[in-house]
Structure formats: structure tokens, C-alpha cells
C-alpha positions as CSV (number, residue, x, y, z in Angstrom):
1,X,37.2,-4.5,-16.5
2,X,34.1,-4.5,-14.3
3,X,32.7,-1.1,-14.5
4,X,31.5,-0.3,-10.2
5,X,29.4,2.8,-9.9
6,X,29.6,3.7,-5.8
7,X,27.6,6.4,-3.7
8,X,29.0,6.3,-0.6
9,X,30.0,9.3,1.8
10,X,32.2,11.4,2.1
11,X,32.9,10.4,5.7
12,X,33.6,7.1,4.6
13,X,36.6,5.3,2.6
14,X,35.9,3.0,-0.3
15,X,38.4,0.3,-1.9
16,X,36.7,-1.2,-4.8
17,X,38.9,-4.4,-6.0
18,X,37.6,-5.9,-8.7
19,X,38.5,-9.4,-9.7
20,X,36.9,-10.5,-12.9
21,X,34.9,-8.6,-15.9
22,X,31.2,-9.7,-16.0
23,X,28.4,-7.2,-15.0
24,X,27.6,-3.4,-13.8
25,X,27.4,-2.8,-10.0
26,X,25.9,-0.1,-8.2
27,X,26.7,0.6,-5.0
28,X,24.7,2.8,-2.5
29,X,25.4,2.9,1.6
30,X,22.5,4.3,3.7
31,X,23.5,5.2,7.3
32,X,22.0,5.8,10.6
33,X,24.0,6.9,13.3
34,X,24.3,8.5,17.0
35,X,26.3,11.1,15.0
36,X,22.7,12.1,13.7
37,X,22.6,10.3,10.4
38,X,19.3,9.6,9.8
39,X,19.0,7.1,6.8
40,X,21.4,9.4,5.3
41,X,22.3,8.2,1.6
42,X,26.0,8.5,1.1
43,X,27.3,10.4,-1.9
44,X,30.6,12.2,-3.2
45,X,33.0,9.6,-2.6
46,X,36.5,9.7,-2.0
47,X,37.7,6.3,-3.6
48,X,40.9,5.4,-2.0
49,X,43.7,3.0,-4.0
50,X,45.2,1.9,-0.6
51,X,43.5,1.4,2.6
52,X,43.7,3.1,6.6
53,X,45.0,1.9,9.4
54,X,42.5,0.1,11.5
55,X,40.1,-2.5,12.5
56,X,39.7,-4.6,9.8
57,X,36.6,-7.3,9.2
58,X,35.8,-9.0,5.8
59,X,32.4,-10.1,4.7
60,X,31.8,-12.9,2.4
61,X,28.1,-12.8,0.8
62,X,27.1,-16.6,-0.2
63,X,24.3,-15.1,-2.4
64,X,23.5,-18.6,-3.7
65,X,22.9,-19.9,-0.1
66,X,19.2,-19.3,0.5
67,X,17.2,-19.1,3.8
68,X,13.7,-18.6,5.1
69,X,11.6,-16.1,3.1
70,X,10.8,-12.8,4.1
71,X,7.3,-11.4,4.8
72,X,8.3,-7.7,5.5
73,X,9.3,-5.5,8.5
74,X,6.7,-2.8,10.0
75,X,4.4,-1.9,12.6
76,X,1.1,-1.8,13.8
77,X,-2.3,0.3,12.8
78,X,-4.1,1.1,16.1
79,X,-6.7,3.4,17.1
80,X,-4.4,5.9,19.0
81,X,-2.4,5.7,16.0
82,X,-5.3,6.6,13.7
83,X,-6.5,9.4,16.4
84,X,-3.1,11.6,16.0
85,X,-3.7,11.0,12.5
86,X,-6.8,12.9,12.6
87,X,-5.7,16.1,14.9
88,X,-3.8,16.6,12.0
89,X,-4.5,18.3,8.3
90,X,-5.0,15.9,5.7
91,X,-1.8,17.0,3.7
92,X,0.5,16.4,6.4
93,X,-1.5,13.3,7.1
94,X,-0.9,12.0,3.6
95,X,2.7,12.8,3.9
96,X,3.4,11.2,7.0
97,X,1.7,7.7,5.4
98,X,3.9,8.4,2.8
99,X,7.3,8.7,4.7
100,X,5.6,5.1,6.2
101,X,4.4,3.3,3.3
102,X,6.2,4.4,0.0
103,X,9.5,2.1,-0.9
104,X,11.0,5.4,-2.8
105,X,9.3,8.2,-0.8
106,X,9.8,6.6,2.9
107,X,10.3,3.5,4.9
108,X,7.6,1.3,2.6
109,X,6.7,-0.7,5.6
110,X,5.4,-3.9,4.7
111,X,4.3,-5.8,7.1
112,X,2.1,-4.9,10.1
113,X,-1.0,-5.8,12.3
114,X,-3.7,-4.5,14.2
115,X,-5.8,-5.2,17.3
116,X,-9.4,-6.7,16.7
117,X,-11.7,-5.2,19.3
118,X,-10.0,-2.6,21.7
119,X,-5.9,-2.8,22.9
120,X,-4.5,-0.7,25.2
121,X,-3.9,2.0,22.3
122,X,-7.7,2.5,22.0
123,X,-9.8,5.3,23.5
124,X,-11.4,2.6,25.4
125,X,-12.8,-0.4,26.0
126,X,-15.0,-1.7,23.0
127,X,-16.7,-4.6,21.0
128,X,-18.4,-5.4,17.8
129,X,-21.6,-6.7,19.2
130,X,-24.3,-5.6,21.5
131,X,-24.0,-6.8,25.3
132,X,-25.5,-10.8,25.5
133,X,-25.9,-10.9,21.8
134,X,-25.2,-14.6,21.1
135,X,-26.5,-14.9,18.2
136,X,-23.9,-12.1,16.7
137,X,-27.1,-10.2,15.1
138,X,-25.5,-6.7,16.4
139,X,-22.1,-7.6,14.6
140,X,-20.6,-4.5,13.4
141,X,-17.0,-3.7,12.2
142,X,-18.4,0.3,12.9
143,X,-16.1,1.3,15.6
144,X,-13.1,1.0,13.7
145,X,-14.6,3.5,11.3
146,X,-17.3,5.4,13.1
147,X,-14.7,8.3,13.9
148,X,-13.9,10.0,17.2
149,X,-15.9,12.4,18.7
150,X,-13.1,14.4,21.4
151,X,-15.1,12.8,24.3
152,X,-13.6,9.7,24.7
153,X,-10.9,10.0,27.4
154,X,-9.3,13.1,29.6
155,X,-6.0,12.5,26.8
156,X,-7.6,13.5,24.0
157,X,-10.0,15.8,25.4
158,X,-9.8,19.5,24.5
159,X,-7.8,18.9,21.2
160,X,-9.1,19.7,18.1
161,X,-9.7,16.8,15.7
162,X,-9.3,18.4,12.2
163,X,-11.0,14.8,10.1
164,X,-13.2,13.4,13.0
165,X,-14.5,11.0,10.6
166,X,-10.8,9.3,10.2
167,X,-10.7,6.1,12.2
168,X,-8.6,2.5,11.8
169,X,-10.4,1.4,8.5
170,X,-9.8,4.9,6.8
171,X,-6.1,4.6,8.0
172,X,-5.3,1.3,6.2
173,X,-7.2,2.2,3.3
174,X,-5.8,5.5,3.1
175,X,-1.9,3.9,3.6
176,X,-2.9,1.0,1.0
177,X,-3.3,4.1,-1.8
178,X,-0.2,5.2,-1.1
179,X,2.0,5.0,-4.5
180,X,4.2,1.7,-4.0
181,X,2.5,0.8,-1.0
182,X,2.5,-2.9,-0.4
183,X,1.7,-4.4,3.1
184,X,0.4,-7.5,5.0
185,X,-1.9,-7.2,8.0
186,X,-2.1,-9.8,10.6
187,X,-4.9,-9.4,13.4
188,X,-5.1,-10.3,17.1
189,X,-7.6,-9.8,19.7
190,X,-7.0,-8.4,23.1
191,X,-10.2,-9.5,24.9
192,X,-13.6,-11.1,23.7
193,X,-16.4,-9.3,25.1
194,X,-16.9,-9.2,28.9
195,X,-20.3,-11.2,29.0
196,X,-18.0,-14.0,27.2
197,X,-15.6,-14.1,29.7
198,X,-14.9,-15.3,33.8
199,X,-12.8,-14.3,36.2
200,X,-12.0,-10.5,35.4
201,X,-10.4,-7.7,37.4
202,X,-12.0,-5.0,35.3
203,X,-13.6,-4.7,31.8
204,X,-12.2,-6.4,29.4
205,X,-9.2,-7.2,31.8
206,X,-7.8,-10.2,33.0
207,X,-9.8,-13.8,33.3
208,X,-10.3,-16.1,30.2
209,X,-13.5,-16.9,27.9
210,X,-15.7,-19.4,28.8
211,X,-15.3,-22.7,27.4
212,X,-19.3,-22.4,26.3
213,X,-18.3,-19.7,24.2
214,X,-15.2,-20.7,22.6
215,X,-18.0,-21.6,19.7
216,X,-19.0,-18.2,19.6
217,X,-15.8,-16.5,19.6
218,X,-14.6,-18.6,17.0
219,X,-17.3,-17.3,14.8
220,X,-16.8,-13.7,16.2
221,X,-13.2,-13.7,14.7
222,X,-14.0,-15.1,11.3
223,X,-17.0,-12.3,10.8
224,X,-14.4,-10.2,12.0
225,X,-12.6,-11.4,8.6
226,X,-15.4,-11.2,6.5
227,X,-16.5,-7.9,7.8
228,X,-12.9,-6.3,6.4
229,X,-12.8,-8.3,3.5
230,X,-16.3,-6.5,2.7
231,X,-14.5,-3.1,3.9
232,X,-11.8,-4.0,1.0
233,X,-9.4,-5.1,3.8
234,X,-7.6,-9.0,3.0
235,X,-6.3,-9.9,6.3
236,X,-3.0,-11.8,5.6
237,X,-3.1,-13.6,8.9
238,X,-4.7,-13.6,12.4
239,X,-3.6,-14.8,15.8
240,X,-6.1,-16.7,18.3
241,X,-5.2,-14.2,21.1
242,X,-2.7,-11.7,22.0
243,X,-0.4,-12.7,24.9
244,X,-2.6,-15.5,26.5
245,X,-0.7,-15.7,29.3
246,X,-0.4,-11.8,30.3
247,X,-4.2,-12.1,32.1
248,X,-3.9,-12.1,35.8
249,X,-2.0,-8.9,36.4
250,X,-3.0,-7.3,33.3
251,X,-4.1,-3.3,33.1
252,X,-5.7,-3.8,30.2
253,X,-7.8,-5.9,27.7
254,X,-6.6,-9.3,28.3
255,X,-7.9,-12.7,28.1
256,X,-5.8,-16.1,29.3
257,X,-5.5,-19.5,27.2
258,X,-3.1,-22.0,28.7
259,X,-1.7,-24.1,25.7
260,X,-3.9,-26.3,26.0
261,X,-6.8,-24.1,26.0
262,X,-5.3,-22.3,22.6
263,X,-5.0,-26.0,21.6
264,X,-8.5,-26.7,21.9
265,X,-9.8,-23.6,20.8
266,X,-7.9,-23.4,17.4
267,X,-8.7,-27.2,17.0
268,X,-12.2,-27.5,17.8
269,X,-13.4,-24.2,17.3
270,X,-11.8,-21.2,15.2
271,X,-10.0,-23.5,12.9
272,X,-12.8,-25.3,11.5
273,X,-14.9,-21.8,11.4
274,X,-12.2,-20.3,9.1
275,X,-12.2,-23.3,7.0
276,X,-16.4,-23.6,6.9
277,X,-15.8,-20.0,6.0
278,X,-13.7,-19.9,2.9
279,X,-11.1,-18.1,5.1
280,X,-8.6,-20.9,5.3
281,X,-7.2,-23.3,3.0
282,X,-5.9,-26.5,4.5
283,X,-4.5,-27.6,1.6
284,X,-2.2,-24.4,1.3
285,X,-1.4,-22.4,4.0
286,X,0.2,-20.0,2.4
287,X,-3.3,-19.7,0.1
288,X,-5.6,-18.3,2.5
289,X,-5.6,-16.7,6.2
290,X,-2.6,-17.7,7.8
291,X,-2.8,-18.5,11.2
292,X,0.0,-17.7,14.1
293,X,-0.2,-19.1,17.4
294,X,1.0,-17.9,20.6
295,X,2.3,-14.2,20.1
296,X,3.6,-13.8,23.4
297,X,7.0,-13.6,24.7
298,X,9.9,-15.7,22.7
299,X,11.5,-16.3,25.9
300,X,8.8,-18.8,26.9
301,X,7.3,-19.4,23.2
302,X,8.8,-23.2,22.8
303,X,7.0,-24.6,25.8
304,X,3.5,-22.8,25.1
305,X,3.6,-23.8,21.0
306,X,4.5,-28.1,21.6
307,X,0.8,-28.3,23.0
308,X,-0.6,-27.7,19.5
309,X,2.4,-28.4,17.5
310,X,2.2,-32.1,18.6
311,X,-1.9,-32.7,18.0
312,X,-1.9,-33.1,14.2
313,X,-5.8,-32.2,14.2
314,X,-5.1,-29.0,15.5
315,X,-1.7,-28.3,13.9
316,X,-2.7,-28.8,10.6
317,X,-4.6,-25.0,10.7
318,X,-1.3,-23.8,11.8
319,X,0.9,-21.9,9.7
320,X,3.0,-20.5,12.3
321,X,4.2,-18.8,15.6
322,X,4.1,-15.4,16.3
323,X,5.9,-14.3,19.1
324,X,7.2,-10.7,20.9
325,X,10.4,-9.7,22.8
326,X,9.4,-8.2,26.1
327,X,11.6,-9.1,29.1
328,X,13.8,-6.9,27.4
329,X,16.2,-7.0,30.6
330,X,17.1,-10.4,29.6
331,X,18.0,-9.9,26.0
332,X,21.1,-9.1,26.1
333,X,22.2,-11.9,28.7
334,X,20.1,-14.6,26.7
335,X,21.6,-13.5,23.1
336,X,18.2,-12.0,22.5
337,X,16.9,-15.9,23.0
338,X,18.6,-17.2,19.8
339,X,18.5,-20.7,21.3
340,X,14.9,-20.4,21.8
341,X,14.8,-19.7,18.1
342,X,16.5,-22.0,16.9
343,X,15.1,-24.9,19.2
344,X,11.2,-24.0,17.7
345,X,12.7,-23.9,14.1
346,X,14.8,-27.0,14.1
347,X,11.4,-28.8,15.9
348,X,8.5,-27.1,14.0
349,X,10.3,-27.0,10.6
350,X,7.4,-26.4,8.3
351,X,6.3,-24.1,10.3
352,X,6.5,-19.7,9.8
353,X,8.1,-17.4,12.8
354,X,7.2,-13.7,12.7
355,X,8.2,-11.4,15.2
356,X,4.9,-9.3,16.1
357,X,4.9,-6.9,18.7
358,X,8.0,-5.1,20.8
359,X,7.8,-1.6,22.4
360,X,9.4,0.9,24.8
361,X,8.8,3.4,27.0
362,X,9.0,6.8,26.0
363,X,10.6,9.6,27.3
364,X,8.6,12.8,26.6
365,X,11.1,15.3,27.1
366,X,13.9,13.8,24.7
367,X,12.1,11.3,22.6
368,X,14.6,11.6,20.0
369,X,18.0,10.7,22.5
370,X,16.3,8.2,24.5
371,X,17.0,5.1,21.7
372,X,20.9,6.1,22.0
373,X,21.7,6.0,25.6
374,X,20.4,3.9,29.0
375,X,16.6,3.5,28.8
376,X,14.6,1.9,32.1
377,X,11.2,1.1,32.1
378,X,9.2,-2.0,32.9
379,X,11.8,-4.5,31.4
380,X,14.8,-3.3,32.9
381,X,17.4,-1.2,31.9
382,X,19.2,-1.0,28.2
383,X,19.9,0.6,25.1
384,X,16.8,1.1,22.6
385,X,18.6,1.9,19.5
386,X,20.9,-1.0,20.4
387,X,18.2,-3.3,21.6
388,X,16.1,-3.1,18.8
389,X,19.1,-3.6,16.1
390,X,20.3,-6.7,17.7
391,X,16.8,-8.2,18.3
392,X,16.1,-7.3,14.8
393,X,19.3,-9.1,13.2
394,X,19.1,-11.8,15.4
395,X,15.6,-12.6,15.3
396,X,16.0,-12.9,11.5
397,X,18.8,-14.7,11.6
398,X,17.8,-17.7,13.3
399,X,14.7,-17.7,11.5
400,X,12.6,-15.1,11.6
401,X,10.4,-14.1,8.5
402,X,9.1,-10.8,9.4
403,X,9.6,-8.3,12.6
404,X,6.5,-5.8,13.7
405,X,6.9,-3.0,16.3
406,X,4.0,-2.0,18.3
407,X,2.3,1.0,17.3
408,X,3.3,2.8,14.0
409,X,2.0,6.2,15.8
410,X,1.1,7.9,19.0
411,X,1.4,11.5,20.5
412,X,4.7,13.2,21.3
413,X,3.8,12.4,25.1
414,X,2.8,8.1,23.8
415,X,-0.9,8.9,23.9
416,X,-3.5,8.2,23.8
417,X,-3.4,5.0,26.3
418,X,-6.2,5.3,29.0
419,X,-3.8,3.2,31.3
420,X,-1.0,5.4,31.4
421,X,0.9,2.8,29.9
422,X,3.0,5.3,27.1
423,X,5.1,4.0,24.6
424,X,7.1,5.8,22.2
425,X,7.1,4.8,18.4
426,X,8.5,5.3,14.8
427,X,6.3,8.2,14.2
428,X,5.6,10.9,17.2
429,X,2.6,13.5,16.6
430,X,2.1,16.7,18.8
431,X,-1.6,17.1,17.9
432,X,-1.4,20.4,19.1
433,X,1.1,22.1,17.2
434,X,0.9,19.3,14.0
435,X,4.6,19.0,14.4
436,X,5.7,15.1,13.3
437,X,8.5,13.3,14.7
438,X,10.1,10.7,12.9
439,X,12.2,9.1,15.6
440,X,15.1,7.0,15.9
441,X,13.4,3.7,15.2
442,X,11.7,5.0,12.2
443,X,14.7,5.1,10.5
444,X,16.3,1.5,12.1
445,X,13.0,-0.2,10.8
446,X,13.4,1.5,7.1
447,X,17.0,0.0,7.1
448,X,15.3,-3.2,6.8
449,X,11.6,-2.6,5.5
450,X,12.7,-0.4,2.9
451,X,16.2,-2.7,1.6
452,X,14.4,-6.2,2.1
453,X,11.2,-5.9,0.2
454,X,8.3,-8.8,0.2
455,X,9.6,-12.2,-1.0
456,X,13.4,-11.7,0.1
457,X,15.6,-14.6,0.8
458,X,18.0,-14.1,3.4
459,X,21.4,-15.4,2.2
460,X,24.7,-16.1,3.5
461,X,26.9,-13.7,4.8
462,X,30.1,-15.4,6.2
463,X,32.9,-13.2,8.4
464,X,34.5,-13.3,11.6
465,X,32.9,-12.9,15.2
466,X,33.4,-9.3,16.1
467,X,31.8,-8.1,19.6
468,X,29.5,-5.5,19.2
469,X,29.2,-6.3,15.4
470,X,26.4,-7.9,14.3
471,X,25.0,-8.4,10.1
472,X,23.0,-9.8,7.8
473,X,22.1,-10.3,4.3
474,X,19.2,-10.5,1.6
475,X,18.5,-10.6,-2.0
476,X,15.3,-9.3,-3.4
477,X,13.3,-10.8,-6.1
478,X,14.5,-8.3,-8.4
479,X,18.3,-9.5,-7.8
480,X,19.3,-6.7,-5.8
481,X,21.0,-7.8,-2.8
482,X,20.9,-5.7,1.2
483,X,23.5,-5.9,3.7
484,X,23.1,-4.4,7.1
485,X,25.6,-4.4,9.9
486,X,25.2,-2.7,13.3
487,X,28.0,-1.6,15.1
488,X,27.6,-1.1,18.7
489,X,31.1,0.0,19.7
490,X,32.6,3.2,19.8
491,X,35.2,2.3,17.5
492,X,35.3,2.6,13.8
493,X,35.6,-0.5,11.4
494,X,36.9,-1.1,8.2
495,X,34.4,-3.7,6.1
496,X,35.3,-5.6,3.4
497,X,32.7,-7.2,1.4
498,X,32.9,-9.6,-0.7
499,X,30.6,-10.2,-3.3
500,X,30.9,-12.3,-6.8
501,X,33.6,-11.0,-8.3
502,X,34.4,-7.5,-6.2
503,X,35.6,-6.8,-3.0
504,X,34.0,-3.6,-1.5
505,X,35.9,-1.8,1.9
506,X,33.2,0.5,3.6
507,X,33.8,2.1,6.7
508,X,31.4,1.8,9.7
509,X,31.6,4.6,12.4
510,X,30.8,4.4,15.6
511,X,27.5,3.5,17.0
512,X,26.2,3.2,13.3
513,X,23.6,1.1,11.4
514,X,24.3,0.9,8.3
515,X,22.8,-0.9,4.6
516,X,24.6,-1.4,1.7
517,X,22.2,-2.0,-1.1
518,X,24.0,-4.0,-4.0
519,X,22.4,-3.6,-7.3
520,X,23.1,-5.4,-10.6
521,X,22.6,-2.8,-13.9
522,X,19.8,-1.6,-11.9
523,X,18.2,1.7,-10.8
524,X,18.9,3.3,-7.5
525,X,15.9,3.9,-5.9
């Protein structure tokens, strides 16, 4: 008989039915839950010969039907993140990168991305050149590793840096040491330099470059390359500009291209640069610096991406479209834009989709209960925890190869952000009392960075249409397979999973997220 070794908990009833003799299984569940499970690993089972009364939905994984590849799930290095980082003593630093990198000691995030010069979650506004310097002499990667000096804004004023040295580049290198780390970085500029630019509201805010220095920028962004590389930093992709169409009523660093602007530049300008560079590969893609297009809002991404899409000289530096989920209002009513999805991968087949950038705002005095019950902020009203789980799942099911949340750390009260502009995110810091908050999303990202590891497939998963139940499924290169299902409702479930030659009956509370993790005469990890 087929010998099934099962951790689940004791909250939850397991059937195990096996049907033929072949191989070992382990089984382990990992929930998260408005119950306050937190990634909780299930153990001391009560194995059950007959099962409850209830709500009953049977999964069938199709482990041999094979999908889109996975890249990794994560978020983003900025420099507010890197600033709480250094209010902090270095061993609770190292721990927190720990709980955020490592595949057995945390989340093991594995993709992410950072801002090339200053976002919104900097201290300010900045560049890597001198002002007018067209020749690039001045060009300097320095301010993402200079360090801070406590001066820079009235947010981080008066607080005590304990490593005033730590800055962006020390934070990636630091999290790439991590034991098990493994992650990608993909890069995308806010704003070029002011001097480069037309039309702006304020520094480094609104307007677009110049046509006469889309030359210029283009080599700008591929020193920027070479200037990590030499740092000990691969970039594993870059994006011509972060939301090119969020620069009229921006607050912040902001720059416009119309598609065909971003058309022209990539084709005439930044692609050709990376390639005279040794950066990019046009005969493999997947060799060199990938580069995404767009990364602005999904809702609108297939009418932005055709302008390049359909010029073959300025396609063929493409590897794919990045792309972020605000207008979060409409999410839910648009079935978080799963047409959209699958509209630009049925056209653009060859072509990679990563989710990289979503937020919220936070709420300071419960950042904790805010993801499980009615958030507003500037895209209307919803559920985080909800939001995210079903943008998450759905995102990947239609295509998606990687998801990215916006920054990986801020302040307990979303700082530092000179435009009052506060988000919350995986990992809250009160840099005056060193306490660390791993919130709500920190544990709904580990569900997938920590289950689906680099190089996934994701593979069938066949069951009925459940409101409120959505799932997916992915085997790693190491045969081990992940199943997450969220359940929204405030009913319990009953799953039955099929799988080879077992059938597996889990129960799903309420308002739970929850992985199974299927592993063939392997080691729990």
C-alpha cells in the first residue's frame, strides 16, 4: 500500500484514500487565516476513516499539463525600505532579511525590483549625474550607497540611525548573503533628471523627456547597469519607465511616454544601447537583460503594449510586459481584468507577463486588521487580504510569471514618503522602538514565494466553480508540487484533492489561505 506521511492540523480533517502502491508522499498544509494563523504549519493530525457533513469540492491536479514558467513572487528594495533598515541594530536587521529572503528560515522572496534614480519611497528627489552634465562624466551609482545622514526630510528627522552607512546597495547585497537566498531584480526609473525633461509641475514631477535626449537617457540606463554589475549587482531585467502615463497629475517623480514615444525610445535608442553594451542578447532573451515594457496599470496594458508589439524593429528587444493592478476599485467587478490577460497573451504569445508593482494604503493605528476587513483609500473601497489573494491567483492564472508588491519595508506609520503618500507593506518597522511587524501580506506572499520556487511550472488543477473559492497549482523543479486555494467566504469547505494515485480531503476554514505542499520521498522543509 502507498505509505502517506501527513502534517496537517489539528483543526482540520484529513481522509487519505489511496488507490494504487507506487511511491512515498508527504503531505504538509500551511495556513493563513483571519482566525490569526499566520503561515501556521499544521501538525498532529486527526486522520478521519469517514468524512463530515458539509460543503464538498474536489480538486483534480493534471501535474503533466504544463503552463508558463515562473520567475518568483516578491517585492521591491527602495530607499525607505533600506532607511528603516538602518534605525535598526544590525542583528535584528539580519533577521528581518532573513524572515524575507531564506526558503527555510522565511518567505525566500525571489523576485523583486527597485527604482533607478529616486521614487516616491526616497528621501528625495535625486540623480546619478551632475545638473547639464551631457556627456555623463559625473555618473555615479553613490547615492544608493552613500548612506543617510538624518537630514533628509521632517520624517526621518530626529531618529537615530544605528548603521548610517546602510543604503540600497548594502540592502541587496546584504539580502543576496542570506543562506538560500535566491532572487531576480528588475529596475525602473521614475524620472530622468529635470534638465532632460519639459513640461514639469515640480522636480522631477510630471512632463516627459525631450526627444533630444532620448539618446542620452538611453545611455544613462545602461551605465546605470554597468554601474551595479561593477557593485556585484546582475540586474535580471529593466523597464523603460515606470507608469508612463501617470505624469500630468503626478505628486511625484514622473515622466510620460505615449506608446509611441516608448516605441521609439526602446527602438531607436535604449535597445540598441543595451545591445552595443553587452547588456542584451538579441538572439536570447532570456540570455541577457530582459526588458519589460509598459508597467503600468493592466487595466489599460493591451492598448499601450500593440504600439511596440506590432514594429518588429522595436519588438525584437522585447521580452515582455510588466504591468501593476491599481484601480483597485474595479478589480473585483472586472474579474481582476482576466480578459485583459488573456487578450495580451493569446496576441503577444512569445512574449513574458510579470506583475510588478501593487500597494495599499496603510492604516497606522491597526496595520495588522486593515488587510481583513473594508479598506478605502485612493482606489476605492475593498478587502486587502482578499484583494491581493485573488489578484495574485488570478494574475497567475491567466498567465502571469511572477507578482511583485511595492515596497518590501517602510515605518509602522508607511514612511518615509516626502509626499505623504503612505503605504503599508510586508514588513512594518517602528524605528523608534526597533519593534518589526510582519504583517498580513508578508505571510500571503510567502504562501506563494516560499511553495513556488524559481523555475516552477504551473499545472493543471481541474474542479468545480465555487464563489469565493479561488486555486492554483505548481510543481517545482525538484518534483514537489504547491497547491493554494483562497477561500473568501465565511463558510468552511471540505477539499478533496486529487493527485496520482491518492485522494487527499483537507478542510479550509473560513476566510483562509491555504498551501498544501506535495512532496514525493522528499524532505519537509
Amino acid at each position: 500500500m502507498t505509505r502517506i506521511l501527513i502534517l496537517v492540523a489539528s483543526t482540520m480533517s484529513i481522509c487519505c484514500s489511496p488507490k494504487k502502491a507506487h511511491q512515498d508522499h508527504i503531505i504538509t498544509v500551511y495556513q493563513t487565516s483571519h482566525a490569526g494563523d499566520n503561515l501556521k504549519r499544521i501538525s498532529d493530525a486527526t486522520i478521519n476513516t469517514s468524512l463530515s457533513e458539509g460543503k464538498k469540492v474536489t480538486l483534480q491536479l493534471l501535474p503533466d499539463q504544463e503552463f508558463q514558467t515562473y520567475y518568483g513572487f516578491g517585492a521591491s528594495f527602495t530607499e525607505s525600505s533600506a532607511w528603516n533598515l538602518a534605525t535598526i541594530p544590525k542583528k535584528i536587521r539580519k533577521d528581518v532579511l532573513t524572515k524575507i529572503f531564506s526558503p527555510t528560515e522565511g518567505a525566500g522572496f525571489s523576485l523583486t525590483r527597485t527604482h533607478i534614480n529616486s521614487s516616491d519611497y526616497s528621501n528625495g528627489h535625486y540623480t546619478y549625474v551632475e545638473n547639464g552634465d551631457e556627456d555623463l562624466s559625473s555618473f555615479s551609482v553613490y547615492e544608493d550607497m552613500k548612506g543617510f545622514s538624518g537630514d533628509e526630510n521632517d520624517q526621518v528627522r530626529n531618529i537615530e540611525l544605528v548603521d548610517p552607512t546602510y543604503d540600497i546597495i548594502p540592502m541587496i547585497l546584504e539580502a543576496s548573503n542570506i543562506p538560500g537566498a535566491d532572487f531576480k531584480i528588475i529596475a525602473s526609473p521614475w524620472s530622468p533628471p529635470s534638465w532632460m525633461k519639459s513640461g514639469e509641475t515640480a522636480e522631477m514631477t510630471n512632463g516627459s523627456l525631450q526627444p533630444n535626449y532620448y539618446g542620452l537617457w538611453a545611455k544613462y540606463l545602461s551605465k546605470y547597469v554597468s554601474a551595479y554589475k561593477e557593485q556585484g549587482i546582475d540586474l535580471w531585467g529593466i523597464t523603460p519607465q515606470n507608469e508612463p502615463l501617470h505624469a500630468h497629475d503626478a505628486r511625484w517623480d514622473s515622466n510620460g511616454f505615449s506608446p509611441e514615444q516608448g516605441r521609439d525610445f526602446l527602438r531607436d535608442h535604449l535597445g540598441p544601447e543595451l545591445v552595443k553594451n553587452g547588456h542584451l542578447q538579441l538572439n536570447d532573451l532570456d540570455a541577457g537583460l530582459r526588458v519589460l515594457i509598459y508597467d503600468h496599470n493592466k487595466s489599460t496594458m493591451n492598448d499601450y503594449v500593440t504600439a511596440t508589439y506590432e514594429d518588429p524593429e522595436a519588438s525584437k528587444y522585447v521580452w515582455g510586459t510588466a504591468f501593476h493592478w491599481y484601480a483597485s476599485s474595479g478589480l473585483n467587478e472586472k474579474n481582476w481584468y482576466a480578459t485583459a490577460l488573456d487578450t495580451l497573451r493569446t496576441n503577444w504569445p512569445g512574449k513574458g507577463m510579470i506583475h510588478t508593482e501593487s500597494s495599499i494604503d496603510i492604516d497606522p493605528t491597526n496595520p495588522i486588521d486593515q488587510y481583513w476587513r473594508e479598506s478605502t483609500d485612493y482606489a476605492g473601497t475593498f478587502v486587502p487580504f482578499d484583494t491581493y489573494a485573488y489578484d495574485i491567483i488570478t494574475d497567475i492564472n491567466h498567465g502571469a510569471q511572477g507578482y511583485i508588491e511595492w515596497c518590501m519595508i517602510l515605518s509602522h506609520l508607511g514612511q518615509p514618503n516626502p509626499y505623504d503618500n503612505f503605504n503599508s507593506a510586508p514588513v512594518l518597522i517602528n524605528p523608534m522602538t526597533d519593534e518589526v511587524i510582519y504583517t498580513p501580506l508578508y505571510y500571503l506572499l510567502s504562501h506563494f514565494s516560499k511553495f513556488i520556487r524559481p523555475n516552477a511550472v504551473r499545472i493543471g488543477l481541474k474542479g468545480e466553480e465555487v464563489n469565493g473559492l479561488i486555486y492554483t497549482a505548481a510543481k517545482n523543479i525538484d518534483g514537489s508540487i504547491a497547491v493554494v486555494v483562497f477561500n473568501r467566504n465565511n463558510e468552511e469547505y471540505e477539499l478533496t484533492l486529487e493527485h496520482e494515485t491518492s485522494n487527499y480531503t483537507i478542510k479550509i476554514g473560513p476566510r483562509t489561505l491555504q498551501t498544501t505542499h506535495i512532496h514525493n520521498n522528499g524532505v519537509i522543509k
